[in-house]
VOZA-751109 format. One record per residue: residue number from 1; x, y, z of N, C-alpha, C in turn. Coordinates in Angstrom, 1 decimal. Example, Ala and Ser with C-alpha at 12.3 -4.5 7.8 and 13.67 -1.06 7.14 Angstrom:
<atoms>
ATOM  balo     n_u     n_v     n_w    ca_u    ca_v    ca_w     c_u     c_v     c_w
ATOM     1    13.2    -5.7     7.8    12.3    -4.5     7.8    13.2    -3.3     7.8
ATOM     2    12.8    -2.2     7.1    13.7    -1.1     7.1    12.9     0.0     7.9
</atoms>
This chain:
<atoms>
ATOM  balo     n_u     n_v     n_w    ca_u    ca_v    ca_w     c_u     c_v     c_w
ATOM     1   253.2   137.7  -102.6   252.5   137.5  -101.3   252.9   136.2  -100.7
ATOM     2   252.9   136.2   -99.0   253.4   134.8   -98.4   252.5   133.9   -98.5
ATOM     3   252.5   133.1   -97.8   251.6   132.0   -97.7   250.7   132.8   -96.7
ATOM     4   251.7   132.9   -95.7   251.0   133.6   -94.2   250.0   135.1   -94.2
ATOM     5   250.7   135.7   -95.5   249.8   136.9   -96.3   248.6   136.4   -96.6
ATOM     6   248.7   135.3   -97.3   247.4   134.7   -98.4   246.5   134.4   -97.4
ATOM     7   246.7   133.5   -96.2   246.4   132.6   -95.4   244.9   133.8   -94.6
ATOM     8   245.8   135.3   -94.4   245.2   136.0   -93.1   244.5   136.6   -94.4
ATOM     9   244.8   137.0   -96.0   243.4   137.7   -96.6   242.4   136.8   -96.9
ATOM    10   242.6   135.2   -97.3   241.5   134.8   -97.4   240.6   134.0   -96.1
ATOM    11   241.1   134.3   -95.1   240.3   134.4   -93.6   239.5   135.8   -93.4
ATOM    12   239.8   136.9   -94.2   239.2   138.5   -93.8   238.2   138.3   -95.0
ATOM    13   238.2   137.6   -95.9   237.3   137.5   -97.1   236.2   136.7   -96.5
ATOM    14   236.9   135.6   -96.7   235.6   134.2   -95.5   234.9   135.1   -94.6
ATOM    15   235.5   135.5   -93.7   234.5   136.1   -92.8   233.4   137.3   -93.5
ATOM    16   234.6   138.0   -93.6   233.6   139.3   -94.3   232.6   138.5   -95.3
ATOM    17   232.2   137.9   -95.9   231.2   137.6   -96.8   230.8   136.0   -96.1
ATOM    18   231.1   135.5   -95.1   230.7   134.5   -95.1   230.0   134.6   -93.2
ATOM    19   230.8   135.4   -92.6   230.8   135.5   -91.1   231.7   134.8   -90.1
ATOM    20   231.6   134.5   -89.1   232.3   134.0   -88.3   232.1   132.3   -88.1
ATOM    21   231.1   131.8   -88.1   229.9   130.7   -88.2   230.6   130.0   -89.5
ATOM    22   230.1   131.0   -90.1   230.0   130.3   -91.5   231.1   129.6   -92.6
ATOM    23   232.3   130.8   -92.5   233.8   130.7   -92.4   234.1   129.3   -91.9
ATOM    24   233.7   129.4   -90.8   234.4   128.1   -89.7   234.2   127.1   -90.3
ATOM    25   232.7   126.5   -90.9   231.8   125.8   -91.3   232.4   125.1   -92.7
ATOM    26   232.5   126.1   -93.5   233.3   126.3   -94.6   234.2   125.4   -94.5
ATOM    27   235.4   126.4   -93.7   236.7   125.2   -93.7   236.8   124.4   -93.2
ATOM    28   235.7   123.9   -92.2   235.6   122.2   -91.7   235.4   121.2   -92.9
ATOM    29   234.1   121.9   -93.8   233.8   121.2   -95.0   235.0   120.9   -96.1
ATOM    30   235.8   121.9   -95.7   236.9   121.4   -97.4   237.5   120.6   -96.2
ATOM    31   237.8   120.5   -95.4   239.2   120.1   -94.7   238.7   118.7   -94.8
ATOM    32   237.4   118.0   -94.7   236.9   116.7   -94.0   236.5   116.7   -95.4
ATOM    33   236.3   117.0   -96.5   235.7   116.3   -97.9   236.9   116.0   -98.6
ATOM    34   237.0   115.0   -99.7   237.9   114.9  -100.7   237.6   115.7  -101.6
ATOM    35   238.3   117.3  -101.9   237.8   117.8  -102.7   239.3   117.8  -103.8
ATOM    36   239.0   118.1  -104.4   240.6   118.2  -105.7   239.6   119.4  -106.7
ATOM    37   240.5   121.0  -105.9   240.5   121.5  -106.4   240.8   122.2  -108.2
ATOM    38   241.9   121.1  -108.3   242.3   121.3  -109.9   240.5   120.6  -110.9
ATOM    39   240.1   119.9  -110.7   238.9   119.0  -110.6   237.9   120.2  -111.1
ATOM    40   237.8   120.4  -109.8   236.2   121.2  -109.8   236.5   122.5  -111.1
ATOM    41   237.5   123.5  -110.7   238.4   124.7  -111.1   238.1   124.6  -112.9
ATOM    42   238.3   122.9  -113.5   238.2   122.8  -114.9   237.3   122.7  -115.3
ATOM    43   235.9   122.3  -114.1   234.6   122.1  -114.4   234.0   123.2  -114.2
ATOM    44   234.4   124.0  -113.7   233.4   125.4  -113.2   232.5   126.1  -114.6
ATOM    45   233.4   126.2  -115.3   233.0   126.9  -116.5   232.4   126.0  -117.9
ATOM    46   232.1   124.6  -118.0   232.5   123.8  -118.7   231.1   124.2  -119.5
ATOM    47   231.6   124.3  -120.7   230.2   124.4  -121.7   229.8   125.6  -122.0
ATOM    48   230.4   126.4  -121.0   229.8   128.5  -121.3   230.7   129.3  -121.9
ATOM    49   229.8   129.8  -122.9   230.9   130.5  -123.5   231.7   132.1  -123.1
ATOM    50   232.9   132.3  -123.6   233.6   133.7  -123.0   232.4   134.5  -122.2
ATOM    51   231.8   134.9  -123.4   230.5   135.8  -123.4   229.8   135.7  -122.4
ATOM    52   229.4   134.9  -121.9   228.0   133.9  -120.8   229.4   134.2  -119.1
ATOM    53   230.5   133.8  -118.9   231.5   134.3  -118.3   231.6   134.7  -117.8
ATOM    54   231.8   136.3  -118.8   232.0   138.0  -118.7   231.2   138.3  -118.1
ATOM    55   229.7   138.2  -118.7   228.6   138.7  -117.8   228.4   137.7  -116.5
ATOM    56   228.7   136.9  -115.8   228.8   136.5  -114.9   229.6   137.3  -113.8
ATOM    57   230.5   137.4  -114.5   231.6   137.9  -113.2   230.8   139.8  -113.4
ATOM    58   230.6   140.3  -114.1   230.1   141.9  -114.0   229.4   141.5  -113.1
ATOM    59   228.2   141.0  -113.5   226.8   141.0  -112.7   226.9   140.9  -111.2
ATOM    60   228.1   139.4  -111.0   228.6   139.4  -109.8   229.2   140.7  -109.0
ATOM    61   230.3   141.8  -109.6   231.1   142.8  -109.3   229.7   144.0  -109.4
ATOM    62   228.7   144.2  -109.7   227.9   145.1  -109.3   227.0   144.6  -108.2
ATOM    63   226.9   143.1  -108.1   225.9   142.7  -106.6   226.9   142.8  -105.2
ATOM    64   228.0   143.0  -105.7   229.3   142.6  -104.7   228.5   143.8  -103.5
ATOM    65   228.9   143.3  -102.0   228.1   144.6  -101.3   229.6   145.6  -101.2
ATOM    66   229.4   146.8  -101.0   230.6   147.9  -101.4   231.6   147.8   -99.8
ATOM    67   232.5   147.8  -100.0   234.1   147.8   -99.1   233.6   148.9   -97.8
</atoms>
């Protein structure tokens, strides 16, 4: 996938689950904070195990609203 690919599906994602507002909002906030992605990414999960996870992301993929 391009950059220019990646760029226009994660703008249809933002909106679709975030809106038009909110999207915008969003990428004001990463653009103007010092965030370091690799940072947070290592910390996301820190202390939970596989198990604790798995059911995270299911639970998530059945609340997801349908396509």
């Amino acid at each position: 996938m391009s950059d220019t690919e990646i760029k226009i599906k994660g703008f249809e994602i933002l909106s679709k689950y975030l809106g038009m507002v909110e999207m915008e909002k969003f990428i004001s906030i990463i653009q103007n904070e010092k965030f370091d992605y690799t940072e947070w990414r290592q910390n996301l999960f820190n202390g939970m195990s596989g198990e604790e996870i798995s059911k995270m992301a299911m639970d998530y993929i059945k609340n997801m609203p349908k396509a």
